[in-house]
C-alpha positions in Angstrom: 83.4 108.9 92.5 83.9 112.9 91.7 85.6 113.4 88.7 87.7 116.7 88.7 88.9 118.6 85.7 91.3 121.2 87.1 94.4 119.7 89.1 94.0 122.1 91.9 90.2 121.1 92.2 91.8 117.3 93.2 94.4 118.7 95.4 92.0 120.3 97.7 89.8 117.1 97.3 92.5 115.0 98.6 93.9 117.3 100.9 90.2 117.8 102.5 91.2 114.8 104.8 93.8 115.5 107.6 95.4 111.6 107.3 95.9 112.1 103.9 97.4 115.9 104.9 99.6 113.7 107.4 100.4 111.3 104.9 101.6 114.4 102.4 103.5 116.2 105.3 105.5 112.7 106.3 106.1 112.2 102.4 107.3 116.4 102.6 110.4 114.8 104.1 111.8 111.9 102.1 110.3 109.3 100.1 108.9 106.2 102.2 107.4 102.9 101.8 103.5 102.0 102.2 104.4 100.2 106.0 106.6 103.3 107.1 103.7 105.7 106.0 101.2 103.7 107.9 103.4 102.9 111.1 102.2 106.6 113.5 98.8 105.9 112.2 95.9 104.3 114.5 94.5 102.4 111.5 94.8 99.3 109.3 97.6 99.3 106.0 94.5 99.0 104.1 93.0 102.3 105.3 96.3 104.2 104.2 96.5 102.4 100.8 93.3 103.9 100.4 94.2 107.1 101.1 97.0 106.5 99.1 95.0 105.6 95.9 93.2 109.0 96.5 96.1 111.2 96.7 97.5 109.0 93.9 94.5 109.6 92.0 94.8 113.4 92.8 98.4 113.5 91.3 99.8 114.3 94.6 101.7 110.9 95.0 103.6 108.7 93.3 104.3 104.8 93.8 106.6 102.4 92.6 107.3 98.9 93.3 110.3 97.3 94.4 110.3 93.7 94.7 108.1 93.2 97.4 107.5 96.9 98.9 105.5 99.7 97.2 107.5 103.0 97.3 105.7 106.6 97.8 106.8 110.0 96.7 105.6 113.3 97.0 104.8 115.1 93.6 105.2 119.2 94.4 103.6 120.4 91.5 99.8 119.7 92.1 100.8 121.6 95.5 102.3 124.4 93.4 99.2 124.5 91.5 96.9 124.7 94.7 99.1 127.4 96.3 98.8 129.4 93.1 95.0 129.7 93.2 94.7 130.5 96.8 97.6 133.3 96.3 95.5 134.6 93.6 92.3 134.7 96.0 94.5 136.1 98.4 95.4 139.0 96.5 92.3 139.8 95.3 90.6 139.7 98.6 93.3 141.8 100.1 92.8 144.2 97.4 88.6 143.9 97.8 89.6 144.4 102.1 91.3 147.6 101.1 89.0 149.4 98.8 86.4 148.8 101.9 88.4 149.8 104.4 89.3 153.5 102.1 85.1 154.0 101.6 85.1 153.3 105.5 87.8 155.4 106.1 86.5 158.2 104.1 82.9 158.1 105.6 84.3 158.4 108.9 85.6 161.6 107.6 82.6 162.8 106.6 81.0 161.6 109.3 
């Protein structure tokens, strides 16, 4: 198994998978047990407990056990974290995209 150091590294890990985005998104809305997250899917409970252990694992999710159900919940702040580093990206790709597009701009001039 790949060991992680930074949170935002196990976010994207986790999230890398589009059931355990699905499970994240159904989660976005209200807290729900392990049968109620598995019920749209087309796969065994076993399948989503796994992909609960790895978004568990990643910090995104949270369980707790009630009698006999296990209860998930959404934790926002690896998400937080995640969105942080790609708005810093973001920025400094946008500000990369406009020096080209000035040199462009000016060598068309030129031109």
């Amino acid at each position: 198994m790949v060991h992680y150091e930074a949170p935002a590294d196990a976010a994207f890990a986790a999230l890398a998978d589009p059931a355990r985005r699905a499970i994240v998104s159904r989660l976005a809305a209200s807290d729900l047990t392990v049968s109620q997250i598995a019920a749209p899917f087309e796969t065994t409970l076993q399948a989503v407990r796994k992909h609960l252990a790895v978004l568990e694992g990643a910090g995104l999710v949270t369980s707790t056990k009630f009698g006999r159900e296990r209860r998930c919940r959404l934790r926002v702040e690896p998400l937080k974290q995640a969105v942080g580093w790609l708005q810093s990206r973001t920025a400094l790709w946008e500000g990369r995209l406009d020096a080209l597009a000035a040199v462009v701009e000016e060598q068309g001039r030129t031109s």
